[in-house]
C-alpha positions as CSV (number, residue, x, y, z in Angstrom):
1,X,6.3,1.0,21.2
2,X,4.3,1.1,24.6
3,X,2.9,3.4,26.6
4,X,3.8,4.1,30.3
5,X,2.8,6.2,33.4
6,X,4.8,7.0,36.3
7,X,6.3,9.3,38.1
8,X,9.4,10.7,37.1
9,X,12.5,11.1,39.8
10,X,16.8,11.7,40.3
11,X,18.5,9.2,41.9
12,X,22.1,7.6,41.8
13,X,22.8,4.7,39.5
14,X,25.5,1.8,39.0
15,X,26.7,2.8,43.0
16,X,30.4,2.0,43.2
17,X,30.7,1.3,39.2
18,X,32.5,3.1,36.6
19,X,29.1,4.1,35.4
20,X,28.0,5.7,38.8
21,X,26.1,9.0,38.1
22,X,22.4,10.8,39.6
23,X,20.0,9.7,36.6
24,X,16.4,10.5,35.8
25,X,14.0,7.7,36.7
26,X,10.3,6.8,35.4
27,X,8.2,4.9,38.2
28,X,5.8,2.8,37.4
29,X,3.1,1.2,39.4
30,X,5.0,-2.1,39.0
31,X,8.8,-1.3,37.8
32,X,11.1,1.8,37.9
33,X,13.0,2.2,34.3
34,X,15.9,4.5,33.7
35,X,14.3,7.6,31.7
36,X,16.2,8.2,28.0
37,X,15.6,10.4,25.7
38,X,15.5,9.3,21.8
39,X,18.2,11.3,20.6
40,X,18.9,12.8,24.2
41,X,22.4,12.6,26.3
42,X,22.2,9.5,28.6
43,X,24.2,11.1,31.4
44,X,22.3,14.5,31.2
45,X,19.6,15.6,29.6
46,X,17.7,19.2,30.1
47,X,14.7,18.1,28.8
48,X,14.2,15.3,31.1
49,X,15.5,17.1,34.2
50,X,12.8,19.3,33.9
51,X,10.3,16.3,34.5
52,X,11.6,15.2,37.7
53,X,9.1,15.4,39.9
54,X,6.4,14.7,37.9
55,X,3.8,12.6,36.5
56,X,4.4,11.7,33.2
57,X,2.2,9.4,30.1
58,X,4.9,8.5,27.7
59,X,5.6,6.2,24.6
60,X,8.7,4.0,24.4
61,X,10.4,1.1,24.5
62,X,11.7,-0.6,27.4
63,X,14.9,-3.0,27.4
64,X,15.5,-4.5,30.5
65,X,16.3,-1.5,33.1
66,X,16.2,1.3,30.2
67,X,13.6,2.8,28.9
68,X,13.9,5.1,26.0
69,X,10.9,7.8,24.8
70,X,9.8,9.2,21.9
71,X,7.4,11.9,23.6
72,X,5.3,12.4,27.0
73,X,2.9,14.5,28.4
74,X,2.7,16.0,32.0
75,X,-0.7,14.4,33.8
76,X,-2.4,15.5,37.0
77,X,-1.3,13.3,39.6
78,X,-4.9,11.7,41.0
């Protein structure tokens, strides 16, 4: 597990795929992951929606675009 910081945001995903649908983002200083929840819906999740906009600290694990968390906590945005 790692930790990231980031801001959290909605956009689409997979444009013009079977898999196109608005999903919850984390943005990094350096990457932007697709947010999941450990045990959460993929396509939607309350619990995240209520992040977007955001800054979040969170633990996870990141695989390639994905990145799935285990818990966060809202920060002050410096």
């Amino acid at each position: 597990m790692s930790e990231f910081v980031g801001k959290v945001t909605k956009k689409l995903f997979g444009r013009g795929s079977k898999s196109e649908h608005e999903a919850i983002y984390l943005e990094t200083e350096h990457d932007q992951y697709v947010l999941r929840r450990q045990g959460g819906n993929p396509f939607h999740d309350p619990e995240l929606h209520k992040l977007v906009g955001k800054m979040v600290r969170c633990t996870g694990v990141a695989d390639d675009y994905a990145l799935t968390i285990s818990d966060w906590k809202e920060i002050e945005e410096a």
